[in-house]
C-alpha positions in Angstrom: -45.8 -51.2 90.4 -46.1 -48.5 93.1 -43.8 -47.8 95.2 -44.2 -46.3 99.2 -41.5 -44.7 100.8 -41.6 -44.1 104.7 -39.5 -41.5 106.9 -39.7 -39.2 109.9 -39.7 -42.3 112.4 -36.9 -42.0 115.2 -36.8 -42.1 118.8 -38.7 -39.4 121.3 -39.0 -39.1 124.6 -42.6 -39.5 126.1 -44.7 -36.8 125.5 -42.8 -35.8 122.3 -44.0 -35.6 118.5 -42.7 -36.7 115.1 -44.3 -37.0 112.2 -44.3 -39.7 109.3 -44.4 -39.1 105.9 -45.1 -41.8 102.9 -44.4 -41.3 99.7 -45.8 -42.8 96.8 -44.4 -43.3 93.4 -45.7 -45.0 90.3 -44.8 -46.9 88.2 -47.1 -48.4 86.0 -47.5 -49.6 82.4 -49.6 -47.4 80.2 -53.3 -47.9 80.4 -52.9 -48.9 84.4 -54.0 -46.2 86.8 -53.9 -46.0 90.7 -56.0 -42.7 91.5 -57.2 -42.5 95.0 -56.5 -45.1 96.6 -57.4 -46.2 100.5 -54.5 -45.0 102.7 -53.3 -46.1 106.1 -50.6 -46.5 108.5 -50.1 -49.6 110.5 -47.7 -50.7 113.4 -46.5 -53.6 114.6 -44.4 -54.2 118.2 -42.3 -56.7 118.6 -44.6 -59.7 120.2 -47.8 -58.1 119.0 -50.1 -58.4 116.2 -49.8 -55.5 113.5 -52.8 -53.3 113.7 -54.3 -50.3 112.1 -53.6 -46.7 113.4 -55.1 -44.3 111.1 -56.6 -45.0 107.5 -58.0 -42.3 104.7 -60.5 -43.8 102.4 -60.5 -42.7 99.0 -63.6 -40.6 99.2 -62.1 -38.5 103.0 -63.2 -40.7 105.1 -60.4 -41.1 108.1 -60.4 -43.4 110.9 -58.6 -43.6 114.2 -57.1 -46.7 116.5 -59.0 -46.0 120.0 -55.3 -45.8 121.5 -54.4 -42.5 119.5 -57.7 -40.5 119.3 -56.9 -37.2 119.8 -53.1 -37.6 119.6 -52.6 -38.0 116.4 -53.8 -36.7 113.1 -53.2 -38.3 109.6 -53.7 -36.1 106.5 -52.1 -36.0 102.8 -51.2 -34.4 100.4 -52.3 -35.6 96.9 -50.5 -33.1 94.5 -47.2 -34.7 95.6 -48.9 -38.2 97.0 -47.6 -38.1 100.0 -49.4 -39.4 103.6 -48.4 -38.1 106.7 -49.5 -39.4 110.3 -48.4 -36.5 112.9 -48.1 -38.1 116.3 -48.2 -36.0 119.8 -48.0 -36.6 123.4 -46.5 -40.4 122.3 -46.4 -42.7 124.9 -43.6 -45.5 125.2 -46.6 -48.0 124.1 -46.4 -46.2 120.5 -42.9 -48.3 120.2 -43.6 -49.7 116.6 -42.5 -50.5 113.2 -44.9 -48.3 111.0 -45.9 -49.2 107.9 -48.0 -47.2 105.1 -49.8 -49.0 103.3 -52.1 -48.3 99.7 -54.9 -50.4 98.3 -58.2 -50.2 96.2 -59.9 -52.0 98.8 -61.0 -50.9 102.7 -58.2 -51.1 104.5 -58.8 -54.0 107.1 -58.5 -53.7 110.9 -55.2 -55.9 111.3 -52.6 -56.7 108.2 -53.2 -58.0 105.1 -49.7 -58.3 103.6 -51.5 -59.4 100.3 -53.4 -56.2 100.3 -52.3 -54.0 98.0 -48.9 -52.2 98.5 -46.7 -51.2 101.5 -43.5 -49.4 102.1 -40.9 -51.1 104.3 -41.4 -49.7 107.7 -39.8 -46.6 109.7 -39.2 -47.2 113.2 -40.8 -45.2 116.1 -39.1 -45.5 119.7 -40.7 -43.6 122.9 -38.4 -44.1 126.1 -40.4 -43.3 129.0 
């Protein structure tokens, strides 16, 4: 089992920053290993389809939703497996549920709830 642990979500004026953290924990039967594995952070808005924000491969490899280039920057820290997405200038459009999620596979564009593992959501408000 592995477990992902979300926090740092709130509510923020436009134009303000926060930044989420993930943490993972294992828990896994001897033999079983989960090194590296592909990171992201999704987000879903109520009425809309989940979608992919930011995603690190497991070989460094980052990527970037075309609505947050150059405001936000995800990065982690392995030594204490944690995953942090630091969001600037937000805009009331960045009202989401965000999720981190942790897989062997390439994370996919939209979400794949079967996909490997993912924590249960922190919530992001931006009031304009």
């Amino acid at each position: 089992k592995v477990e992902l642990v979300e926090s740092g979500g709130g509510s923020v004026q436009a134009g303000g920053s926060l930044r989420l953290s993930c943490t993972m924990s294992l828990f896994l039967s001897e033999g079983l290993t989960f090194d590296s594995p592909n990171m992201g952070w999704y987000r879903q808005a109520p009425g809309d389809e989940c979608e992919l924000v930011s995603s690190i491969s497991s070989d460094g490899e980052i990527y970037y939703n075309d609505s947050v280039k150059g405001r936000f920057t995800i990065s982690q820290d392995n030594a204490i497996k944690t995953l942090y997405l630091r969001m600037n200038n937000l805009k009331p459009e960045d009202t989401a549920v965000y999720y981190c999620q942790a897989a062997t596979l390439p994370l996919p564009l939209d979400c794949n709830r079967d996909l490997g593992y993912w924590g249960q959501g922190t919530q992001v408000t931006v009031s304009s």
